[in-house]
BANUVO-120959 format. One line per field, with one value per residue: residue in one letter; y, z negated, x of N, C-alpha, C, CB in turn; residue number from 1. Coordinates in steps of 0.05 Angstrom, whole numbers, plus 5000, padded with zeros to 4 digits. Glycine has a CB too. Example, Ala and Ser with C-alpha at 12.3 -4.5 7.8 and 13.67 -1.06 7.14 Angstrom:
REM residues 2
type <- A | S;
n.c2 <- 4886 | 4955;
n.c3 <- 4844 | 4858;
n.c1 <- 5264 | 5257;
ca.c2 <- 4910 | 4979;
ca.c3 <- 4844 | 4857;
ca.c1 <- 5246 | 5273;
c.c2 <- 4934 | 5001;
c.c3 <- 4844 | 4843;
c.c1 <- 5264 | 5258;
cb.c2 <- 4911 | 4988;
cb.c3 <- 4819 | 4886;
cb.c1 <- 5226 | 5282;
seq <- 1 | 2;
END
This chain:
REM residues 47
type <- X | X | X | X | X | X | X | X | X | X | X | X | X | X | X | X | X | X | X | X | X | X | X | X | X | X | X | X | X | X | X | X | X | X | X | X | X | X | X | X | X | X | X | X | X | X | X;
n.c2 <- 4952 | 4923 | 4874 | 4838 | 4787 | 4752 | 4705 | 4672 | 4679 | 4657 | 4694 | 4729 | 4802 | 4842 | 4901 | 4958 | 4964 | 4900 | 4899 | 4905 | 4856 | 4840 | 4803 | 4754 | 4681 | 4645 | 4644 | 4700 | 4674 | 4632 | 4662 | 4692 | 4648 | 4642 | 4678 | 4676 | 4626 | 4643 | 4678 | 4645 | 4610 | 4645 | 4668 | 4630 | 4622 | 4580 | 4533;
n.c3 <- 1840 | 1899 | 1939 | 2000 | 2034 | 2093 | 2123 | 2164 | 2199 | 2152 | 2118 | 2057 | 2026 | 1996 | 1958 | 1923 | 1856 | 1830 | 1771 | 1748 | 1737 | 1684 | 1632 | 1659 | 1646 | 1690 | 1756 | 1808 | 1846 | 1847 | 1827 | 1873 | 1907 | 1880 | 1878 | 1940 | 1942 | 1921 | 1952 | 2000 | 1982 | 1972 | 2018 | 2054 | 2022 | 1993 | 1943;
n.c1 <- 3550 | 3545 | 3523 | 3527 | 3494 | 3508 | 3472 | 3465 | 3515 | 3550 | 3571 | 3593 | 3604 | 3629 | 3613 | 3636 | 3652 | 3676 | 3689 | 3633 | 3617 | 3633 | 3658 | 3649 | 3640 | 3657 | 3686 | 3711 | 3694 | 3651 | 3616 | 3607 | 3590 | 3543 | 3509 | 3509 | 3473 | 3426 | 3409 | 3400 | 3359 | 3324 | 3310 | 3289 | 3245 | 3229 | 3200;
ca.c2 <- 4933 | 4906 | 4847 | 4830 | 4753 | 4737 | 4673 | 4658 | 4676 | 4648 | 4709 | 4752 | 4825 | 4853 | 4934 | 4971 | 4945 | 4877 | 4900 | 4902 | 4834 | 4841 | 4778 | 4728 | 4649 | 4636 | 4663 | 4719 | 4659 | 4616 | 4675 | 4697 | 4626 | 4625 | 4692 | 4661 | 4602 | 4649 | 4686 | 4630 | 4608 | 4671 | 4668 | 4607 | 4614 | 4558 | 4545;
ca.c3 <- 1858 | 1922 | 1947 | 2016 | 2042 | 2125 | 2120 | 2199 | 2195 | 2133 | 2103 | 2040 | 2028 | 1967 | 1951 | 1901 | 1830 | 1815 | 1740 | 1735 | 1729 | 1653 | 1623 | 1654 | 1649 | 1714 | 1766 | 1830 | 1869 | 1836 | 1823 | 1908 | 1910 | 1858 | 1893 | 1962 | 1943 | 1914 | 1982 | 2016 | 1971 | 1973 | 2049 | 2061 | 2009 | 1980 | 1910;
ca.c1 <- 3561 | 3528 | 3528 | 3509 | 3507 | 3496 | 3471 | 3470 | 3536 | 3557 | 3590 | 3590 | 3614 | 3624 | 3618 | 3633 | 3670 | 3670 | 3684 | 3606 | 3619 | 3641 | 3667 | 3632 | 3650 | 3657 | 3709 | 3689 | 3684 | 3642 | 3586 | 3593 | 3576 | 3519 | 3494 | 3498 | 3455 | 3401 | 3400 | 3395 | 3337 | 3301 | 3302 | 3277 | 3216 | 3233 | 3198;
c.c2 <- 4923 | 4887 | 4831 | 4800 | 4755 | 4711 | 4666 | 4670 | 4666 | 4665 | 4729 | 4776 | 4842 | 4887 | 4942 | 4957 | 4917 | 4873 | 4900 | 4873 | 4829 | 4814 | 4755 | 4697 | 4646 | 4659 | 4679 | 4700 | 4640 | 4640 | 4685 | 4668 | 4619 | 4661 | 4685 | 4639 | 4613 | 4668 | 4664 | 4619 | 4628 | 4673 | 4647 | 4602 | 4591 | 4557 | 4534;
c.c3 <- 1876 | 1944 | 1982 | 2033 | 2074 | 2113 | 2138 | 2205 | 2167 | 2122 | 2081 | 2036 | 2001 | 1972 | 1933 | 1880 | 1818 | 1779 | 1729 | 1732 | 1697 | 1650 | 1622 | 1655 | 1673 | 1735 | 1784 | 1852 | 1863 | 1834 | 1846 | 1910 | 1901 | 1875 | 1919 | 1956 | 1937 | 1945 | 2002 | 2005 | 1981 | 2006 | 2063 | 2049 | 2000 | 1947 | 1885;
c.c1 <- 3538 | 3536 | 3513 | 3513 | 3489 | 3503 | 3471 | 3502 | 3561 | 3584 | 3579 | 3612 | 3610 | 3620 | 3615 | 3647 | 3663 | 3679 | 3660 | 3603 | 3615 | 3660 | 3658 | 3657 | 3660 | 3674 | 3692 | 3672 | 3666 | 3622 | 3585 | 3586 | 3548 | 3493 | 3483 | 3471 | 3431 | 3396 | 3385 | 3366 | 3319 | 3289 | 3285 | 3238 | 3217 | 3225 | 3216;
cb.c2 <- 4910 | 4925 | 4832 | 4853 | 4718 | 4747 | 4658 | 4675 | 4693 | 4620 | 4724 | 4740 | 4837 | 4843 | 4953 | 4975 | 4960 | 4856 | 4922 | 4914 | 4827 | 4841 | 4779 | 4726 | 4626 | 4630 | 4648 | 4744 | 4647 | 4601 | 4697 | 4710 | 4611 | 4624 | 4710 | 4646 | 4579 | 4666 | 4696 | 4611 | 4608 | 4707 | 4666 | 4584 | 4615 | 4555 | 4539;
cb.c3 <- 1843 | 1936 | 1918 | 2033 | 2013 | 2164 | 2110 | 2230 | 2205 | 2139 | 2122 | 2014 | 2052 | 1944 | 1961 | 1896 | 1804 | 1834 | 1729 | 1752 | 1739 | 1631 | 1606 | 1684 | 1646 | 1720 | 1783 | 1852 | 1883 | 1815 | 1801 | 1940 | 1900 | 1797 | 1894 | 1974 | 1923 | 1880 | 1997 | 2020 | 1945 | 1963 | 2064 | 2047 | 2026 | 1984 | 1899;
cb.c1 <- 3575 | 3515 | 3515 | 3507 | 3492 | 3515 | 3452 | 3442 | 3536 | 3559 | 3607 | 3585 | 3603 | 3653 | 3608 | 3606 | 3669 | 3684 | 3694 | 3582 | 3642 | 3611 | 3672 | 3604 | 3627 | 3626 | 3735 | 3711 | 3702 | 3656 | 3581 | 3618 | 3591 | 3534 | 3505 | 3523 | 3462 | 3399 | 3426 | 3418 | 3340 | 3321 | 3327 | 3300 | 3194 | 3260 | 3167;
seq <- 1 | 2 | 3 | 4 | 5 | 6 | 7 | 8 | 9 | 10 | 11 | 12 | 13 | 14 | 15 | 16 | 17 | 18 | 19 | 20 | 21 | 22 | 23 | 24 | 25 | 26 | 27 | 28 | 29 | 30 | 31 | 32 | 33 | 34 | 35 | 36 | 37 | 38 | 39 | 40 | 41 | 42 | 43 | 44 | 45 | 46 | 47;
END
């Protein structure tokens, strides 16, 4: 699965099976959320 987030446009795009998920806690939207936020981190350089 790959995951790609525009942050200047504030969109994510999934590809590929979100069954590599497995059985997590948390719903699809709640981990494109928890992915976005680490993009957005990572971009910024933020420590």
């Amino acid at each position: 699965m790959t995951v790609i987030v525009d942050c200047k446009n504030d969109t994510v795009h999934i590809q590929g099976d979100i069954e590599e998920l497995g059985d997590l806690t948390i719903d699809k939207d709640a981990y494109i959320d928890l992915v976005k936020g680490q993009a957005e981190h990572f971009i910024s350089g933020a420590d």
